[in-house]
C-alpha positions, -999 to +999 in steps of 0.1 A: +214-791+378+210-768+350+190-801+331+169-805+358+154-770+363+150-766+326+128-802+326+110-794+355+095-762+338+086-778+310+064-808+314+056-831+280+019-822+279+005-804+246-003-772+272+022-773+291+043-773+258+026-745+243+032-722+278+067-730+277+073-723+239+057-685+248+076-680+280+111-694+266+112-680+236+099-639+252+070-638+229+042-637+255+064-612+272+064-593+240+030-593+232+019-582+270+042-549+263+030-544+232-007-550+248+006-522+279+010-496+253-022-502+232-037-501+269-027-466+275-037-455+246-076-471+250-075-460+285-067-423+274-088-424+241-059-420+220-059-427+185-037-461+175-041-488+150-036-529+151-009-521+125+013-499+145+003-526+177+019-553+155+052-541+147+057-530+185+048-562+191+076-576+169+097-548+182+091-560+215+099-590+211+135-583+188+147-561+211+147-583+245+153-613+225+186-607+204+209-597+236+201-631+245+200-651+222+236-634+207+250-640+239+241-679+239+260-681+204+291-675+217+317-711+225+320-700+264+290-694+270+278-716+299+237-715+300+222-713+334+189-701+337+162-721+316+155-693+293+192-700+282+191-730+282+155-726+259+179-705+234+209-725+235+189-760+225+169-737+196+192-715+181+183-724+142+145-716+152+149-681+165+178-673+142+153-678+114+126-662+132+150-629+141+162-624+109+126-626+095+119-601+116+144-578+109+130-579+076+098-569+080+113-542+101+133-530+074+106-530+054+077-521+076+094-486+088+109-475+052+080-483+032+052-486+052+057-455+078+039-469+107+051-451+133+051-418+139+085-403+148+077-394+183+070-430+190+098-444+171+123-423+190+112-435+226+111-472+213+148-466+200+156-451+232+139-479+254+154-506+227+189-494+236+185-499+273+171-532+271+198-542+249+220-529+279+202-559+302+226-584+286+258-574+269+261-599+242+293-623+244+301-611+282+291-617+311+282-585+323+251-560+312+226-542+340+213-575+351+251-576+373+239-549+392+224-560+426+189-550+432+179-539+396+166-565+382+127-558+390+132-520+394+148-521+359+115-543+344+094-521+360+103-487+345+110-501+314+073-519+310+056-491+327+074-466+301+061-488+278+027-485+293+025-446+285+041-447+247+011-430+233+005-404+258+021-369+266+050-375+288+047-346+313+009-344+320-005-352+356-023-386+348+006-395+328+030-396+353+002-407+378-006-438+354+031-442+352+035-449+383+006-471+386+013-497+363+052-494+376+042-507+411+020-535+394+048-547+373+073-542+404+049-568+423+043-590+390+079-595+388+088-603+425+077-639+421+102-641+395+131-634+423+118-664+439+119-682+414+159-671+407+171-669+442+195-699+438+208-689+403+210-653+415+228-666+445+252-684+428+261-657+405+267-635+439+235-609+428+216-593+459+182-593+448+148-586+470+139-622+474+173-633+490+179-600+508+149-591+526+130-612+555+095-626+543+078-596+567+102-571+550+086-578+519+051-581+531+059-547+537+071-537+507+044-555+487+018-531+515+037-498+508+034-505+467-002-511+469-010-483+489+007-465+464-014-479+440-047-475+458-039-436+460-033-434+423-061-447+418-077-421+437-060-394+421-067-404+383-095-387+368-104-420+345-120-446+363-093-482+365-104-491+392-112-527+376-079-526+360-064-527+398-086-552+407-078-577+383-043-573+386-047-579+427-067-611+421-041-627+399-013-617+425-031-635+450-024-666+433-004-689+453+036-691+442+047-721+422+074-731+403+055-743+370+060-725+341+020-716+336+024-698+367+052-674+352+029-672+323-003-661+340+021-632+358+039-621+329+001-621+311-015-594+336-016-568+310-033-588+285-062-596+312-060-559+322-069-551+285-096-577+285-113-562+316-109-529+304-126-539+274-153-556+290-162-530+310-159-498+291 
């Protein structure tokens, strides 16, 4: 069972192999938080630079990958979902590629200085609850409770969102909560896709406790929600809103560029925003 879902999500076509190397292996997930927070700060016309948005992106990318991929090292540790599996079947790869990493971390934030305290502490902050997803060698972590799943992805990539902007000002918390419904219904697709794993590890989740018109109305209340922030921010995103809605709109399926195009919303976001500033 667990062969099969793992081969029907990746298909032997050169694209198809490329999609699946970014979703497995969480760097387009990376790079679309790393792409959140540089979007805050364009949105909001705060100063940044492509240095500081690389090693975030790296940081990113360490810091939802090693409770993972530590947790697949261990002998009783049975892989069931394909991103698992995608570590279990790779672990010399990302081994090399995590402790390279680590490196340039090392080395990046002693020597180099590219990140101003106040940043650094909320990334160390936000690194230590995502580490608390999956505790490595048990089979436990936040991802046992039921329901939190997509609300925990959703604070945690919206905090994201607002990394270079004062934490208790009006739009703040209003763009906060913007981009927090967006990512709540980006990652509802991704209970679909779970609901038999999720079931068979007991989890309640949204997809396989709600009826199909209870979440219609949940998916309404969230983008009212969004529609009124949108009224209430002084900056003009209207665009990024739009965008976001198209892609949503996208029929389900259970191929792995599908999953892609989702987790990439922020990166086509940031293109819009660019195109039309």
């Amino acid at each position: 069972m667990n062969k099969s879902i793992f081969q029907n999500s990746i298909n032997n076509t050169p694209l198809n192999t490329i999609f699946s190397f970014l979703y497995f292996s969480n760097l387009w997930v990376a790079l679309n938080i790393s792409i959140l927070a540089i979007l805050g700060a364009e949105i909001f016309n705060i100063k940044y630079n492509y240095t500081q948005a690389i090693n975030l992106f790296l940081l990113a990318w360490i810091s939802y990958t090693w409770p993972l991929f530590i947790t697949t090292l261990s002998p009783h540790f049975t892989p069931i979902t394909s991103k698992e599996i995608y570590f279990s079947k790779h672990k010399k790869t990302i081994s090399f590629i995590i402790i390279s990493i680590i490196l340039f971390e090392i080395f990046s934030l002693i020597y180099l200085k590219i990140f101003d305290k106040n940043i650094f502490n909320k990334l160390i902050i936000l690194g230590f609850c995502t580490s608390l997803y999956i505790i490595p060698f048990l089979n436990t972590g936040i991802r046992q409770i039921n329901f939190i799943k997509i609300i925990y992805i959703s604070l945690s990539w919206a905090f994201i969102s607002i990394l270079y902007l004062p934490l208790y000002s009006k739009e703040t918390i209003i763009y906060f909560i913007f981009q927090t419904c967006i990512i709540f219904l980006i990652t509802l697709p991704f209970d679909k896709k779970d609901i038999l794993i999720d079931a068979k590890l007991g989890l309640k989740t949204f997809e396989n406790s709600f009826s199909s018109k209870q979440l219609i109305f949940i998916k309404l209340f969230l983008t009212a929600i969004i529609l009124i922030c949108l009224q209430y921010m002084s900056i003009n995103i209207t665009h990024i809103g739009f965008v976001s809605f198209i892609l949503l709109l996208i029929p389900f399926s259970k191929k792995t560029w599908y999953f892609v195009l989702l987790d990439g919303i922020p990166f086509f976001q940031f293109i819009i925003f660019k195109l039309m500033k």
